[in-house]
C-alpha positions as CSV (number, residue, x, y, z in Angstrom):
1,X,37.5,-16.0,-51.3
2,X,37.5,-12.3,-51.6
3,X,38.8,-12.7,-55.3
4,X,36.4,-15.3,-56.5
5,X,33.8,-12.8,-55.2
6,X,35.0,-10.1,-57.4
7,X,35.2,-12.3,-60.1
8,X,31.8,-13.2,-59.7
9,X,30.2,-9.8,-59.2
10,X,32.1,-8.7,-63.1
11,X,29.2,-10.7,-65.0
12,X,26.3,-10.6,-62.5
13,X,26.9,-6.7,-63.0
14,X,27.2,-6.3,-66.3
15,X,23.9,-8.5,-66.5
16,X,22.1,-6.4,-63.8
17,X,22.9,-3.0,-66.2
18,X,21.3,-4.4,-68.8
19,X,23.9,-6.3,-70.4
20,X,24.0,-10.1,-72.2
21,X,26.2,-12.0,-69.9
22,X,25.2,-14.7,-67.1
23,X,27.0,-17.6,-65.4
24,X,26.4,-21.0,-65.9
25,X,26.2,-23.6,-63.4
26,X,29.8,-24.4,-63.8
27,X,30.8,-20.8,-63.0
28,X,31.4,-19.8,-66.2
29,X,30.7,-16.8,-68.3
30,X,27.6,-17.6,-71.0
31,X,26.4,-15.4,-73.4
32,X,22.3,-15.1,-72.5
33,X,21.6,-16.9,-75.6
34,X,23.9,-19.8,-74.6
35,X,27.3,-18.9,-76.1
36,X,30.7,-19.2,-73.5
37,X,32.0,-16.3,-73.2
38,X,35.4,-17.7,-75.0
39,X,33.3,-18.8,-77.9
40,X,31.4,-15.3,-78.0
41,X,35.2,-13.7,-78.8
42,X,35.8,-15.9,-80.9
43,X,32.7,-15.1,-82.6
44,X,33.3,-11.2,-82.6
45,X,36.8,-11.7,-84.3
46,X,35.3,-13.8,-86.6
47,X,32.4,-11.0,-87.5
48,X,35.2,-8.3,-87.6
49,X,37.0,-9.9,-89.9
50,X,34.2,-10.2,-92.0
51,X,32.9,-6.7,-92.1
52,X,37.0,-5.9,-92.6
53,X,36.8,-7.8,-95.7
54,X,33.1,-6.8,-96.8
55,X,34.7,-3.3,-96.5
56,X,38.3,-4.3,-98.7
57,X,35.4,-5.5,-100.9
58,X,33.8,-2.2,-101.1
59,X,36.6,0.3,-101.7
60,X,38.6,-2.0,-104.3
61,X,35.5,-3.3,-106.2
62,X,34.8,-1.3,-109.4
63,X,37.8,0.9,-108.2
64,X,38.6,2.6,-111.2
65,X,35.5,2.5,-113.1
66,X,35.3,5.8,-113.1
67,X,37.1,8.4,-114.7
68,X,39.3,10.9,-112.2
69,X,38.1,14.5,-111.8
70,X,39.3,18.1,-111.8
71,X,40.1,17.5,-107.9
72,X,42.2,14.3,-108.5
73,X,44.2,16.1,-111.5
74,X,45.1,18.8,-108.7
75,X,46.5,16.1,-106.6
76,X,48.0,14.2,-109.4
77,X,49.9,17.1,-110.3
78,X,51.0,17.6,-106.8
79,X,53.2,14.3,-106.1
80,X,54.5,14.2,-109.7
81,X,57.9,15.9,-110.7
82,X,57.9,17.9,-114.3
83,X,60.9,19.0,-115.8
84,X,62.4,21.6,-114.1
85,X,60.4,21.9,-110.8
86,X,62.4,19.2,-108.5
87,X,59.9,17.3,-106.5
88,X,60.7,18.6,-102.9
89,X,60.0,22.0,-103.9
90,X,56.4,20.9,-104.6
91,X,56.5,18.7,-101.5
92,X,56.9,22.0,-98.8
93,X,54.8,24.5,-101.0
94,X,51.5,21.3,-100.9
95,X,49.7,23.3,-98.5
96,X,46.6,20.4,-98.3
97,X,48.0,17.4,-98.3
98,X,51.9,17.0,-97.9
99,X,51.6,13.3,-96.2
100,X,49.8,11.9,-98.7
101,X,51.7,13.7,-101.9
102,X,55.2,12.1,-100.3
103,X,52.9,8.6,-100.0
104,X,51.6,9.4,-103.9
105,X,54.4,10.1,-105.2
106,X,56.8,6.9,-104.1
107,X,53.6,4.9,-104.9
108,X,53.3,6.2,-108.6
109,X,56.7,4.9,-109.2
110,X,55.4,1.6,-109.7
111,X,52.4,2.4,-112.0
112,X,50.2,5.5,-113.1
113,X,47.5,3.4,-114.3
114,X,44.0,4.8,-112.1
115,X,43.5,1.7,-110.3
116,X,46.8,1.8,-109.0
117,X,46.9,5.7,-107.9
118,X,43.4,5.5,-106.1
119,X,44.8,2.1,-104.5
120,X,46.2,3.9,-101.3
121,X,42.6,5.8,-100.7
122,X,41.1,1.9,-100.5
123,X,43.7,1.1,-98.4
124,X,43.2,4.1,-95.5
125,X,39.7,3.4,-96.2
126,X,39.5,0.3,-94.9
127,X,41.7,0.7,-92.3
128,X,39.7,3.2,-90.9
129,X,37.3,0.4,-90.6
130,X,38.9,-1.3,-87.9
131,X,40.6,2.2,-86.4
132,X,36.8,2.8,-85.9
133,X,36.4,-0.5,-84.0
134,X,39.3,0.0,-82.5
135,X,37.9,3.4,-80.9
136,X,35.2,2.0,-79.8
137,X,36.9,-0.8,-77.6
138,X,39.3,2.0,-76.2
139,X,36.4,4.3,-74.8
140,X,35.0,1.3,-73.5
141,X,32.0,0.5,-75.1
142,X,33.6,-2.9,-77.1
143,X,29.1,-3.6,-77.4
144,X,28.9,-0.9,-79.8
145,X,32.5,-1.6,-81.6
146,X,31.0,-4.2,-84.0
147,X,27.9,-2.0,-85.2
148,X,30.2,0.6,-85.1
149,X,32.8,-1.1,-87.9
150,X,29.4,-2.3,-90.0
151,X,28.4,1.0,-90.3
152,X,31.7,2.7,-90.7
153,X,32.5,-0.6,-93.7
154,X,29.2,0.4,-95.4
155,X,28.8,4.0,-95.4
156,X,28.9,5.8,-98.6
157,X,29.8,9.0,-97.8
158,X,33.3,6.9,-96.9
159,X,33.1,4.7,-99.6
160,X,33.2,7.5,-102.2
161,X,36.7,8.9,-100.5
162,X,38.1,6.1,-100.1
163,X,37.7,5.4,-103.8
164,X,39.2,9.3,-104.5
165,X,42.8,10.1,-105.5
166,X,42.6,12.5,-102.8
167,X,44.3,13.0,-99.6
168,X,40.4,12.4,-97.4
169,X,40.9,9.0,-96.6
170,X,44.1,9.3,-95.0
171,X,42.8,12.0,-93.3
172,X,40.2,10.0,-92.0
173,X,42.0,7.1,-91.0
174,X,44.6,9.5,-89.0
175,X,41.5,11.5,-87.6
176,X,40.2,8.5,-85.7
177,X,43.7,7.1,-84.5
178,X,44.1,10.7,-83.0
179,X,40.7,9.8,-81.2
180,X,42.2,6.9,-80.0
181,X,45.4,8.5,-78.9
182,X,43.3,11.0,-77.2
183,X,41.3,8.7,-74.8
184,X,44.6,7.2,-74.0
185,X,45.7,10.4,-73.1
186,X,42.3,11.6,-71.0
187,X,42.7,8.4,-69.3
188,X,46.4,8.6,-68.0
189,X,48.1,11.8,-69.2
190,X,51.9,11.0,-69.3
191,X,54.8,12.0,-71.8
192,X,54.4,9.2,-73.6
193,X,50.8,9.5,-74.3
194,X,51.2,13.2,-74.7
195,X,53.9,11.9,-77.6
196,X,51.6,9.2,-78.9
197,X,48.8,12.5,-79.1
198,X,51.3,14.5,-80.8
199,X,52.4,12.1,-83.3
200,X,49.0,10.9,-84.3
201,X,47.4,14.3,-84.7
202,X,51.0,15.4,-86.6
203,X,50.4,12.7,-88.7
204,X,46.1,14.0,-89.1
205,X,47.5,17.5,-89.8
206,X,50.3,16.0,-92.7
207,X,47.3,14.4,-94.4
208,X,44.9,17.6,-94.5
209,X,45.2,20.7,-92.7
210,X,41.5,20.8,-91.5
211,X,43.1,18.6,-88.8
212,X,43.6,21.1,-87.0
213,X,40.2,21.5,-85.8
214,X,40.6,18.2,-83.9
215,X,43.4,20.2,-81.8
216,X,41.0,23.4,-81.1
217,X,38.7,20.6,-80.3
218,X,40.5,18.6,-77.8
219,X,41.0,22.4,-76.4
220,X,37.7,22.8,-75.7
221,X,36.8,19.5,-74.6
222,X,39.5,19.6,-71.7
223,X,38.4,23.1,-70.7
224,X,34.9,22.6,-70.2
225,X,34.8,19.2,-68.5
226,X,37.8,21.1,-65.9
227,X,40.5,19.0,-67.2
228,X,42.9,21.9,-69.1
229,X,45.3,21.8,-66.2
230,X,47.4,19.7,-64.3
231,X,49.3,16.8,-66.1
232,X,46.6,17.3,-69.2
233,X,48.1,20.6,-69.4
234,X,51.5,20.0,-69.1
235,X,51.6,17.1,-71.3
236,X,48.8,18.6,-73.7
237,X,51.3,20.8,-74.6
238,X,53.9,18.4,-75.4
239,X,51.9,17.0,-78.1
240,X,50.8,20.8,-79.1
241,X,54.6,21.6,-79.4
242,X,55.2,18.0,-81.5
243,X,52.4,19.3,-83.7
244,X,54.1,22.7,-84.6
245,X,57.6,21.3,-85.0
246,X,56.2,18.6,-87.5
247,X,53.9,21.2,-89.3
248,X,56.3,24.5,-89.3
249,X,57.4,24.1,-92.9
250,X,54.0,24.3,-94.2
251,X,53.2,27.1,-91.7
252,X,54.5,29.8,-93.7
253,X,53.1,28.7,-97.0
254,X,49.6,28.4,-95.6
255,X,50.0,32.1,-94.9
256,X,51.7,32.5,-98.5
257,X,48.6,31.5,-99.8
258,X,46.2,32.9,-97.6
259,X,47.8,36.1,-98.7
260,X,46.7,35.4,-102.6
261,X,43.3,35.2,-101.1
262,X,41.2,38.6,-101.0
263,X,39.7,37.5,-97.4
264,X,36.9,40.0,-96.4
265,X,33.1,39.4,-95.2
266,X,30.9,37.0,-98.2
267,X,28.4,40.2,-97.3
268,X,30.5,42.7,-98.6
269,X,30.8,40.6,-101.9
270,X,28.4,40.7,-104.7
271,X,27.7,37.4,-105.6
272,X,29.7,37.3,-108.9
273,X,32.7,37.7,-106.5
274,X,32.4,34.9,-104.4
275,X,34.4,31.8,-104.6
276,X,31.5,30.0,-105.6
277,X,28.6,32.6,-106.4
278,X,25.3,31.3,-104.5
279,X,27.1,28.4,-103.6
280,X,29.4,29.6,-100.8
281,X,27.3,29.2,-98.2
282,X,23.7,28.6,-97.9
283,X,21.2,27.8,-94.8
284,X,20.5,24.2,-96.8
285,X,24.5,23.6,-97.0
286,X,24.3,22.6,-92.5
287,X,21.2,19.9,-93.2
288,X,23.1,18.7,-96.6
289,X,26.1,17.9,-94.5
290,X,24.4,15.9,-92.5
291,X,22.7,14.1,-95.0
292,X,25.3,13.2,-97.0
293,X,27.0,12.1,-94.0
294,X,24.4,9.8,-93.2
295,X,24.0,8.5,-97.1
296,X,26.9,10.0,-99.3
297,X,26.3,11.8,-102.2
298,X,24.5,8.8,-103.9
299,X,20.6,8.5,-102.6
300,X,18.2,11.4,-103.4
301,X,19.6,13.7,-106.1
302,X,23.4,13.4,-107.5
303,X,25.8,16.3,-107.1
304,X,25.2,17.6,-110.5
305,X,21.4,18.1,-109.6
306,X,22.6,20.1,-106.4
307,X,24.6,22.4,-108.8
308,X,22.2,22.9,-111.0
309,X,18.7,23.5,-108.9
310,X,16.6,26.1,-109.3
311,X,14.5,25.5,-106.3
312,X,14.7,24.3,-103.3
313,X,10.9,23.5,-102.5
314,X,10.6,21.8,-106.0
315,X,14.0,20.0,-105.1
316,X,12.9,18.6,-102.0
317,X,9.5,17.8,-103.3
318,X,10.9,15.7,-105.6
319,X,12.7,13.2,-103.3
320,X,10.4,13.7,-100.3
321,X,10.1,10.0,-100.1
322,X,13.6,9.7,-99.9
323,X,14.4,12.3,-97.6
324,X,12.0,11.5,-94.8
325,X,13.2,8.1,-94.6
326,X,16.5,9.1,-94.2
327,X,15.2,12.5,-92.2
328,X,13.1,10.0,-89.7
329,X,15.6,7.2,-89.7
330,X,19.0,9.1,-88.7
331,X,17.3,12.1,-87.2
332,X,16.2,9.7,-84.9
333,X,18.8,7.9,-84.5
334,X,20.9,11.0,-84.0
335,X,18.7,12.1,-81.2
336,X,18.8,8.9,-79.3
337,X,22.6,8.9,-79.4
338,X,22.5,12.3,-77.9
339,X,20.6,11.2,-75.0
340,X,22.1,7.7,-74.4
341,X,26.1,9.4,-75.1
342,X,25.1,11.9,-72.5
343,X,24.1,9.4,-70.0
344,X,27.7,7.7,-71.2
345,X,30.0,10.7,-70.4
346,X,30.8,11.0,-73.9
347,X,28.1,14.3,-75.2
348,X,31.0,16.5,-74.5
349,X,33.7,14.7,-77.0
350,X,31.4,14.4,-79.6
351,X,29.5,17.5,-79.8
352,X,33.3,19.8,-79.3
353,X,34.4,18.2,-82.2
354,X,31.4,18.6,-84.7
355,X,30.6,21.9,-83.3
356,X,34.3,23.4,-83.8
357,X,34.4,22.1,-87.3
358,X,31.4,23.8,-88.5
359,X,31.7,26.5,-86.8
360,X,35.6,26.7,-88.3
361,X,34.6,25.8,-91.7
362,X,31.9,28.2,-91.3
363,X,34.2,31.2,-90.9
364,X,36.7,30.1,-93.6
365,X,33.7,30.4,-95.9
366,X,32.6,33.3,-94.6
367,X,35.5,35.2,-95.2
368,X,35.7,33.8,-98.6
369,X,38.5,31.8,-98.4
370,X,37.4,28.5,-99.1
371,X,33.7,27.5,-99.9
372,X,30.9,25.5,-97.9
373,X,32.6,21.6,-98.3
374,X,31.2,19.1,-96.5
375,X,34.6,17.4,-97.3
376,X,36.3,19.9,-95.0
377,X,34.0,18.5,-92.1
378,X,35.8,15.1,-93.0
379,X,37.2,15.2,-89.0
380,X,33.9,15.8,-87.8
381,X,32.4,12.7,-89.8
382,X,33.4,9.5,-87.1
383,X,31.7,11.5,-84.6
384,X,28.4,12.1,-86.2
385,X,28.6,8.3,-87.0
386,X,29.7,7.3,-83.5
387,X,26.3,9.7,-82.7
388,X,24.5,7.2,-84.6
389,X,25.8,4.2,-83.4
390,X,25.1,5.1,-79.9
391,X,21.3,5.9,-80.7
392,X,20.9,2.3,-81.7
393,X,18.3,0.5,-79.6
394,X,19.5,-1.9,-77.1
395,X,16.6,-4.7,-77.0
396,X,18.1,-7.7,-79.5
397,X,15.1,-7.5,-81.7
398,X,14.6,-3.9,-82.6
399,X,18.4,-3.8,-82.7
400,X,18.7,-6.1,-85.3
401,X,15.9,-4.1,-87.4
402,X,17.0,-0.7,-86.7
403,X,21.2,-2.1,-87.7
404,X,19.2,-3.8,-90.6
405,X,17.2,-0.3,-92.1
406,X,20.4,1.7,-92.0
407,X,22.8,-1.0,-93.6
408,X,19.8,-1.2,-96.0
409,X,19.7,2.4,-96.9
410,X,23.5,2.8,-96.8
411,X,24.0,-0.1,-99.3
412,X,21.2,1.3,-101.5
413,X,23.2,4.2,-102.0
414,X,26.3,2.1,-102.2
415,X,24.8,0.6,-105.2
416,X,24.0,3.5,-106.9
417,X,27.6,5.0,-106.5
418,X,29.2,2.0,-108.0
419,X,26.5,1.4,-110.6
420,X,24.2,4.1,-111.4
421,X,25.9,6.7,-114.3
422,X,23.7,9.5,-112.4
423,X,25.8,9.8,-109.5
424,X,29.2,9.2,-111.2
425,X,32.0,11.6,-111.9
426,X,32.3,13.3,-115.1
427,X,33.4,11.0,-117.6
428,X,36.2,12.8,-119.0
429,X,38.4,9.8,-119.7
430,X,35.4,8.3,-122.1
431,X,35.2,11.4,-123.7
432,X,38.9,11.7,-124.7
433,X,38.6,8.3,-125.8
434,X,35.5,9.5,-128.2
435,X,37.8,12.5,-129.3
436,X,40.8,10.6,-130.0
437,X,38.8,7.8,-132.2
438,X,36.9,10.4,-134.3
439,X,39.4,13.6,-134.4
440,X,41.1,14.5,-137.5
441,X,44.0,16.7,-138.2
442,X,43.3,20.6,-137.4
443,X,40.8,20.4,-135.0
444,X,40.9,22.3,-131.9
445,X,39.3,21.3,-128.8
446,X,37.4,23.4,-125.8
447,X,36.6,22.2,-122.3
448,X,35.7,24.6,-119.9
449,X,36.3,23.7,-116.3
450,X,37.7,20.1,-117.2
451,X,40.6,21.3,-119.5
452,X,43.4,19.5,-117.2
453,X,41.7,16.3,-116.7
454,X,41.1,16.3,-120.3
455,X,44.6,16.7,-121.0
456,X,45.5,14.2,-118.7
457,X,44.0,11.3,-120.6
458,X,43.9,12.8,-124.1
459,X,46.8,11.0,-126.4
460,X,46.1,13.5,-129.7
461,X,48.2,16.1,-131.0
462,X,45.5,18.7,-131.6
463,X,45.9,21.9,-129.3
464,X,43.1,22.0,-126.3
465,X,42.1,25.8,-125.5
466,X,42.3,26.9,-122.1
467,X,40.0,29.8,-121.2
468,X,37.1,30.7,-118.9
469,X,33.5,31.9,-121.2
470,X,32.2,33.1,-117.8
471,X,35.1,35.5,-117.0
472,X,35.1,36.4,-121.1
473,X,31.8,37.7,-122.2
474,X,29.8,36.5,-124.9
475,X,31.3,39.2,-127.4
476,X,34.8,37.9,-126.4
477,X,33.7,34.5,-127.0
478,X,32.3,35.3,-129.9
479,X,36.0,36.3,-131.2
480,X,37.0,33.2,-129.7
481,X,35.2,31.0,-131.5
482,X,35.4,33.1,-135.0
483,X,39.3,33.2,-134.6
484,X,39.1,29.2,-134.4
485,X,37.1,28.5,-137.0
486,X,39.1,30.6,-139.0
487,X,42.5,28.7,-138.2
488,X,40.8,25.2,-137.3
489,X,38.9,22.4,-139.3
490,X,36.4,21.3,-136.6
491,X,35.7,22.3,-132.5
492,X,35.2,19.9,-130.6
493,X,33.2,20.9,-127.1
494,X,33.5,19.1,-123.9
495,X,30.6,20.5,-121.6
496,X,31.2,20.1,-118.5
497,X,30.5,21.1,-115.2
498,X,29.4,24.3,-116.5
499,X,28.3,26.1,-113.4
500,X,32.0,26.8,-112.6
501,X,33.3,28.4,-115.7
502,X,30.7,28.5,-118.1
503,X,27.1,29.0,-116.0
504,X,25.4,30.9,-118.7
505,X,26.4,28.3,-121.2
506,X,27.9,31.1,-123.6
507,X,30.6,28.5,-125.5
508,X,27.6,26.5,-126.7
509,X,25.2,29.1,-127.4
510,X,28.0,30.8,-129.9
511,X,29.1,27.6,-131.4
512,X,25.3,27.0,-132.2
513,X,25.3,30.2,-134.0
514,X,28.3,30.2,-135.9
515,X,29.0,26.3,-136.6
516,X,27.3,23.4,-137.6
517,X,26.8,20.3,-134.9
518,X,28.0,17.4,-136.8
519,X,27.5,15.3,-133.7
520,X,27.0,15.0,-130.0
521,X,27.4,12.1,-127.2
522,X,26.4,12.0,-123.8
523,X,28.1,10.6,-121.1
524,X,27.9,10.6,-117.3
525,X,28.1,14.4,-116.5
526,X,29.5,15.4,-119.8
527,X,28.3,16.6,-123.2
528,X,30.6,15.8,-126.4
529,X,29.7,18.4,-129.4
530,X,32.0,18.6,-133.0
531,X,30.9,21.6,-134.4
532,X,32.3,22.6,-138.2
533,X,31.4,25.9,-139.6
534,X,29.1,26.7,-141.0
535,X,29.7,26.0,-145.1
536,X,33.2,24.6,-144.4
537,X,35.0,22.3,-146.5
538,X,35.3,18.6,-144.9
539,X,39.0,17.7,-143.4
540,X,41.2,14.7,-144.2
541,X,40.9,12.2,-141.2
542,X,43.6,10.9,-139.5
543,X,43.6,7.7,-141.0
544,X,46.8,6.2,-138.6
545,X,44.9,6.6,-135.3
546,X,44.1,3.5,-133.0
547,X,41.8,3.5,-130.3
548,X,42.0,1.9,-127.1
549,X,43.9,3.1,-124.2
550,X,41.9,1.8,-121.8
């Protein structure tokens, strides 16, 4: 009697909180619109499944559309061997990502096509989907795990990782099954969750080193909610120790190349000698995060905009429309989940972990050793969502509009990423396609900033210059160019992403003056230019070259 009591009082509870679950006249469990409570699992697995797939969809649609960046090269270059260097040696000096360059470079065995190398970023990617859902239903709120999984499967701040060469989808799939790990661990701290802790975040740490914020994190978490003592201690510590012994070989090239770094106060520096000049670190880069967490880097104005403002007012005036809407929508959203995790226990968690990453990336910029990334907040990024998932409304209708605005805005941006050439990477790969279909023997080719990517898909046998205008001087350049057109029949100029290596535009200004443009192309963040000089005789073209690599 006592037991069917019990059993009884589990739905009349739930339904007196606020929840959606009655009993029928049978005794069962109904959902409130009707649905058995058997069917209504059935139902959620059936909905999980789908966003699972929606988000396979997502992350492997389009997947290599565009061409890989400077940052891709750099990890490209990490998991593969070259003559001479054996690939182990490489594997304990990777100081960012040693997990995923071991992962990269067994995977790259098969096929170095980019579909294929981005294939294990998808991958994480959407199993950070379910990890997500996952968290959810192990802190207890299995109402919020669906939205949770929607949101996490749509947003385009993950998409765009998850469709990277890089190691920040891994990162963010071990990230979240370190959370889970971790409420296992608050819940019943024993050895062998303390070992399930330690391997996780190990594993978090392997992938990116900023994981180590989750670990000063967790820190702080357990000592202000009273809990750094006892059996949290004790077995805190065995995952701490797990964490060291997996990490140690990296330790001492982290301080290797912390040593290579001149680390001393941004304010001491004159702009010119910062990492990124104006760009280390600005009031606007906190906001920014935030927004592109909320919307990736695809709604409002691209990255390339960013880097090139002038103005900040005019800036924002331009998309106003834009940002309020997201501004309103997920500030307010934000702000609800603030209050409603407080009332949940769960303020604490949340705001230790956002808070120590900014405040850790923060410092790291303002010493000048790395600059203001909202990529290096990638650990703080499930929180913020799970901030917004919790400020969803709870009454069915406004629920389903609120869900409804965000996946609208979300997929918006979605769209853009995959479609809109505005918001895409620099298109070196087309432009090495337009080289290696018009180039003739003798020329000699310049680009800037994207010189390693260019060389990465670029098939010729003309020599690519590697040299920095910015760090030159326009007189130097000058001889550069003179020297070239001296020795060379044509120059051919790849522009891009000028505002690291070439701000003041110097290469094109001088090839202007002391060459002909013969012809120019645009593409999606990059600007093709042949120059000849200026009265120069016309070159034989290779007449045995094929196009089509691709």
């Amino acid at each position: 009697m006592l037991l069917h009591k019990s059993i009884l009082s589990v739905p009349r509870a739930l339904e007196g909180r606020g929840r959606i679950f009655a009993l029928d006249n049978a005794g069962s469990m109904r959902y409130k619109g009707g649905m058995r409570w058997d069917e209504l699992r059935k139902s959620g697995r059936l909905t999980l499944c789908a966003i699972i797939a929606g988000a396979a969809f997502l992350r492997f649609f389009r997947l290599a559309h565009q061409s890989l960046w400077v940052d891709e090269i750099l990890s490209y270059k990490a998991f593969t061997s070259v003559e001479g260097i054996p690939y182990w040696k490489k594997f304990l000096y990777d100081v960012h990502g040693p997990l995923y360059s071991l992962i990269m470079h067994a995977w790259s065995g098969v096929s170095r096509s980019d579909v294929w190398l981005r294939a294990p970023s998808a991958i994480a990617g959407v199993l950070a989907v379910y990890a997500f859902y996952r968290w959810f239903v192990e802190s207890g709120r299995k109402d919020l795990a669906i939205p949770a999984a929607l949101l996490m499967a749509l947003s385009p701040f993950h998409l765009y990782y998850s469709q990277e060469m890089r190691f920040y989808s891994l990162l963010s799939l071990f990230a979240v099954v370190t959370l889970i790990a971790f409420e296992r661990f608050l819940r019943n701290p024993t050895m062998r969750t303390g070992v399930a802790l330690g391997i996780s975040f190990a594993l978090a740490c392997l992938s990116h080193f900023s994981a180590l914020f989750l670990g000063a994190a967790f820190v702080v978490y357990l000592a202000f909610s009273g809990r750094l003592r006892g059996d949290h201690l004790r077995f805190g510590a065995v995952a701490g120790a797990i964490v060291l012994v997996v990490i140690a070989p990296w330790i001492y090239r982290e301080l290797t190349y912390l040593r290579q770094i001149r680390v001393v106060g941004i304010s001491a520096l004159p702009v010119e000698e910062r990492l990124r000049g104006e760009l280390t670190l600005s009031r606007w880069s906190y906001p920014y995060a935030l927004y592109a967490f909320s919307t990736g880097y695809s709604l409002g104005p691209s990255l390339r905009e960013l880097h090139l403002v002038g103005s900040v007012s005019a800036l924002v005036a331009k998309f106003a429309a834009t940002l309020t809407a997201v501004g309103v929508l997920f500030g307010g959203l934000c702000a609800s989940g603030i209050v409603r995790s407080v009332r949940s226990g769960r303020l604490g968690l949340f705001l230790s972990v956002i808070l120590v990453a900014v405040v850790l990336v923060t410092l790291i910029t303002a010493f000048n050793i790395k600059v203001f990334n909202v990529r290096y907040l990638m650990c703080a990024f499930p929180l913020y969502l799970a901030l917004v998932v919790y400020g969803l409304p709870g009454g069915r209708p406004m629920n389903l509009i609120v869900i409804g605005a965000v996946c609208a805005i979300m997929l918006v941006s979605d769209a853009n990423y995959l479609f809109n050439p505005r918001y895409s990477r620099e298109d070196v790969r087309g432009a090495a396609e337009v080289v290696m279909g018009a180039e003739v023997r003798g020329d000699i080719i310049f680009a800037p900033g994207v010189e390693e990517a260019f060389a990465h898909y670029y098939k010729g046998t003309n020599r690519i210059e590697f040299f920095e205008p910015a760090s030159l001087g326009e007189a130097r350049v000058d001889e550069r160019i003179a020297t070239a057109f001296a020795s060379h029949a044509r120059i051919w100029h790849i522009q891009s992403r000028s505002w690291d290596k070439d701000p003041e535009n110097l290469l094109d200004k001088v090839l202007r003056r002391k060459g002909v443009i013969e012809r120019s192309w645009d593409m999606p963040g990059v600007r093709l230019i042949l120059c000849a000089p200026k009265g120069g005789s016309r070159p034989i073209p290779l007449t045995d070259f094929r196009i089509g690599l691709y």
